[in-house]
Biotite code that builds the C-alpha atoms (Angstrom):
import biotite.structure as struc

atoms = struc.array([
    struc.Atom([0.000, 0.000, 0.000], chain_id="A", res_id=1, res_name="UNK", atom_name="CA", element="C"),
    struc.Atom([2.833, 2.133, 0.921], chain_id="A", res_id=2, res_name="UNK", atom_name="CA", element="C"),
    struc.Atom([4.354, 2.184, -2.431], chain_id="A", res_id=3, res_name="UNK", atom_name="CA", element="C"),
    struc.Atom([1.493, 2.684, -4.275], chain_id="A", res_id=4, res_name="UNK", atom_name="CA", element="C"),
    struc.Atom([1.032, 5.941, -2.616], chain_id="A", res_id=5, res_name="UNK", atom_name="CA", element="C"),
    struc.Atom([4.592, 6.895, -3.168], chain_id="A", res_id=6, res_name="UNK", atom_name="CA", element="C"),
    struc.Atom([4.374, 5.915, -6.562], chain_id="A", res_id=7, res_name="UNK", atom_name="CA", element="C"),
    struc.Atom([1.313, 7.927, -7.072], chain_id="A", res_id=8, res_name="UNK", atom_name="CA", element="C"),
    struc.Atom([3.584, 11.034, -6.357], chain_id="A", res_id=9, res_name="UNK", atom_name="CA", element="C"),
    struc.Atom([5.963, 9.892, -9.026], chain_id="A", res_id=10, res_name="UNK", atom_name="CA", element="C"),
    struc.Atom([4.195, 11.828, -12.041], chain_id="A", res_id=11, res_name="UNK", atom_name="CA", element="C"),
    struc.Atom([5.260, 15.352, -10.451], chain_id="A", res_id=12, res_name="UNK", atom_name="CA", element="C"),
    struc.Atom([9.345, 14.087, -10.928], chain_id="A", res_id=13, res_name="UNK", atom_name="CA", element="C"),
    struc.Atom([11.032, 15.724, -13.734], chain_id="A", res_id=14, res_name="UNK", atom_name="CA", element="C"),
    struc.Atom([11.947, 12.845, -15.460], chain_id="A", res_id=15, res_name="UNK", atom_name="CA", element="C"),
    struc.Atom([8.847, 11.221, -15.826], chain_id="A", res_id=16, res_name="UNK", atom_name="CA", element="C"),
    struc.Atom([6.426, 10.043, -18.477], chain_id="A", res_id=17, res_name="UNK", atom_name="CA", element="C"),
    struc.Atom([3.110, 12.125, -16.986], chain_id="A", res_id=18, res_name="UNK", atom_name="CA", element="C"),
    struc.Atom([2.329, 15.943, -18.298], chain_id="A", res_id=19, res_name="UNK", atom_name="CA", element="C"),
    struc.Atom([1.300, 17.290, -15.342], chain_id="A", res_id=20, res_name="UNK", atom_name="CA", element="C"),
    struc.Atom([-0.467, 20.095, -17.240], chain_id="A", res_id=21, res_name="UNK", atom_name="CA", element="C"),
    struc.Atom([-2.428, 17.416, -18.906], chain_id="A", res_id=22, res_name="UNK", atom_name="CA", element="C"),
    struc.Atom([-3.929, 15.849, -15.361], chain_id="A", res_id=23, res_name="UNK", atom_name="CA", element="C"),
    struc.Atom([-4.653, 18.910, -14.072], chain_id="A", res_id=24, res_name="UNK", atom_name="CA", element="C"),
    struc.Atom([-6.437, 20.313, -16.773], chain_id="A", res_id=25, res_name="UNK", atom_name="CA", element="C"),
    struc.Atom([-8.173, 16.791, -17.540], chain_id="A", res_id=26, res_name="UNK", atom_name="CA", element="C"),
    struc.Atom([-9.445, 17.070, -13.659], chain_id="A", res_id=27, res_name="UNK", atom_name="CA", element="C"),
    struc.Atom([-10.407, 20.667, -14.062], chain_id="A", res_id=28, res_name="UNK", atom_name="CA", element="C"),
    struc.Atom([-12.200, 19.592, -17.561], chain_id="A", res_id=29, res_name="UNK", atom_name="CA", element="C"),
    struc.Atom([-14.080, 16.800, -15.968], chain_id="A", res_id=30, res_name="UNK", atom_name="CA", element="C"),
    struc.Atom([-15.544, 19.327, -12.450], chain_id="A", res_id=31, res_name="UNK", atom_name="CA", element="C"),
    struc.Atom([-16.649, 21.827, -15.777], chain_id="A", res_id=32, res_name="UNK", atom_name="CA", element="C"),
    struc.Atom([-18.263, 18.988, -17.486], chain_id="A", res_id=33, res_name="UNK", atom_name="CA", element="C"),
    struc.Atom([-19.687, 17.885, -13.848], chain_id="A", res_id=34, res_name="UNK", atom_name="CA", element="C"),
    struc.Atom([-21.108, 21.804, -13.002], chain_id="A", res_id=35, res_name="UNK", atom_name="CA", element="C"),
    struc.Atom([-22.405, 21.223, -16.753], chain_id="A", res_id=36, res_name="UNK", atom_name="CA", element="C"),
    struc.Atom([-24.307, 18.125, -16.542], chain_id="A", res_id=37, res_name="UNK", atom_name="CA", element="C"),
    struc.Atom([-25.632, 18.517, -13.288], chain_id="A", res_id=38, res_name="UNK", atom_name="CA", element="C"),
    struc.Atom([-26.775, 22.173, -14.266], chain_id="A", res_id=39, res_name="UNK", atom_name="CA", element="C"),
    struc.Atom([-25.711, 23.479, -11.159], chain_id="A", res_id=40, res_name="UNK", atom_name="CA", element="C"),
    struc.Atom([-26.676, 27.090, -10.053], chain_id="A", res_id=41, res_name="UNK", atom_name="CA", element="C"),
    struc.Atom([-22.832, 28.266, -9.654], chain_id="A", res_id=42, res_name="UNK", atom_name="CA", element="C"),
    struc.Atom([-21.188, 31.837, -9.348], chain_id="A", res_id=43, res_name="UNK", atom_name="CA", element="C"),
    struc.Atom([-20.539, 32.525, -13.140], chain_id="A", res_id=44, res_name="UNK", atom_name="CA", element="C"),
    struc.Atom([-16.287, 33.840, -11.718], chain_id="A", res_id=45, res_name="UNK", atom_name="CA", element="C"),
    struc.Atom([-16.295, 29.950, -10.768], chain_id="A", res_id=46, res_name="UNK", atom_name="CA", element="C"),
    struc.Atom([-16.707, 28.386, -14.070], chain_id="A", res_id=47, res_name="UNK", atom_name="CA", element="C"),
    struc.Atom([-14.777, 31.016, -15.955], chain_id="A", res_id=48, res_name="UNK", atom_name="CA", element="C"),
    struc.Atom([-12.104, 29.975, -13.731], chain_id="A", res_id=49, res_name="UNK", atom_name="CA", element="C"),
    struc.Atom([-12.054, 26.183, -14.729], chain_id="A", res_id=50, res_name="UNK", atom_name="CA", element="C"),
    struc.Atom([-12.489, 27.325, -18.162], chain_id="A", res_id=51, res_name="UNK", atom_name="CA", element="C"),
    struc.Atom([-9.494, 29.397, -18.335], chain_id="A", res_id=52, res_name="UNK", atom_name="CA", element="C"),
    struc.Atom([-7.729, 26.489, -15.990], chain_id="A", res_id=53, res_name="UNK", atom_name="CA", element="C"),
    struc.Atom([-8.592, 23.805, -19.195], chain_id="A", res_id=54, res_name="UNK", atom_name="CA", element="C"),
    struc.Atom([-7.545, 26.537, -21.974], chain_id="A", res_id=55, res_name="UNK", atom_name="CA", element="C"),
    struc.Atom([-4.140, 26.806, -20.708], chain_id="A", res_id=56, res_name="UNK", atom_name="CA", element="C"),
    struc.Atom([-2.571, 23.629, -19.352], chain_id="A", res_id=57, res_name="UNK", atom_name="CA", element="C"),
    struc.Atom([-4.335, 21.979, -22.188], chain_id="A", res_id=58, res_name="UNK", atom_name="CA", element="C"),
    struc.Atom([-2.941, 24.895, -24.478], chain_id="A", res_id=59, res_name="UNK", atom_name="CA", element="C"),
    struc.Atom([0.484, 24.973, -22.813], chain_id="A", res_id=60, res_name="UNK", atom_name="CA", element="C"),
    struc.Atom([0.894, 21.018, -23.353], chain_id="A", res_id=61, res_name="UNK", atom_name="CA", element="C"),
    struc.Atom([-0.201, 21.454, -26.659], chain_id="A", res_id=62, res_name="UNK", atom_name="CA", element="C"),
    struc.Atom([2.521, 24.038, -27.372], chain_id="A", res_id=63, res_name="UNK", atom_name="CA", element="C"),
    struc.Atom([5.161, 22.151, -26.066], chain_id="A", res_id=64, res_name="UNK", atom_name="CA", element="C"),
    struc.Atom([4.406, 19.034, -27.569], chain_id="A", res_id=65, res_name="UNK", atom_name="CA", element="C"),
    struc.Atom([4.720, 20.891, -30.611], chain_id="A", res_id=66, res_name="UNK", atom_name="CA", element="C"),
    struc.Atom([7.825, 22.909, -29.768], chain_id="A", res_id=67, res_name="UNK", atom_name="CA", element="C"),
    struc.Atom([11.607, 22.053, -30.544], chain_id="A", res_id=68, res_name="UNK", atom_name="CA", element="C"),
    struc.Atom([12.723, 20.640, -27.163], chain_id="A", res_id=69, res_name="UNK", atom_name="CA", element="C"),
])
């Protein structure tokens, strides 16, 4: 159990195979799709926030998946 948990904190190590950018714009995507769905009464600031949260780790990943490393 122990090193599940400490593997769990291996995708935030330089030198691994994870985009962190990816994961947390995947977990903000999925709360925006959640607010969505359920058609939650939220404060309009909150959603605008997870939308600008998805637009630039997904944008920023994109960009350097792209780039000349």
């Amino acid at each position: 159990m122990y090193n599940k948990i400490k593997g769990m904190w291996g995708i935030f190590k330089d030198d691994n195979e994870w985009n962190e950018k990816n994961v947390v714009g995947f977990i903000a995507f999925i709360v925006m799709v959640c607010f969505a769905l359920l058609d939650l009464v939220i404060n309009e600031t909150i959603y605008d926030s997870f939308t600008w949260v998805v637009l630039g780790c997904f944008g920023i990943a994109g960009l350097e998946k792209f780039s000349k490393k």
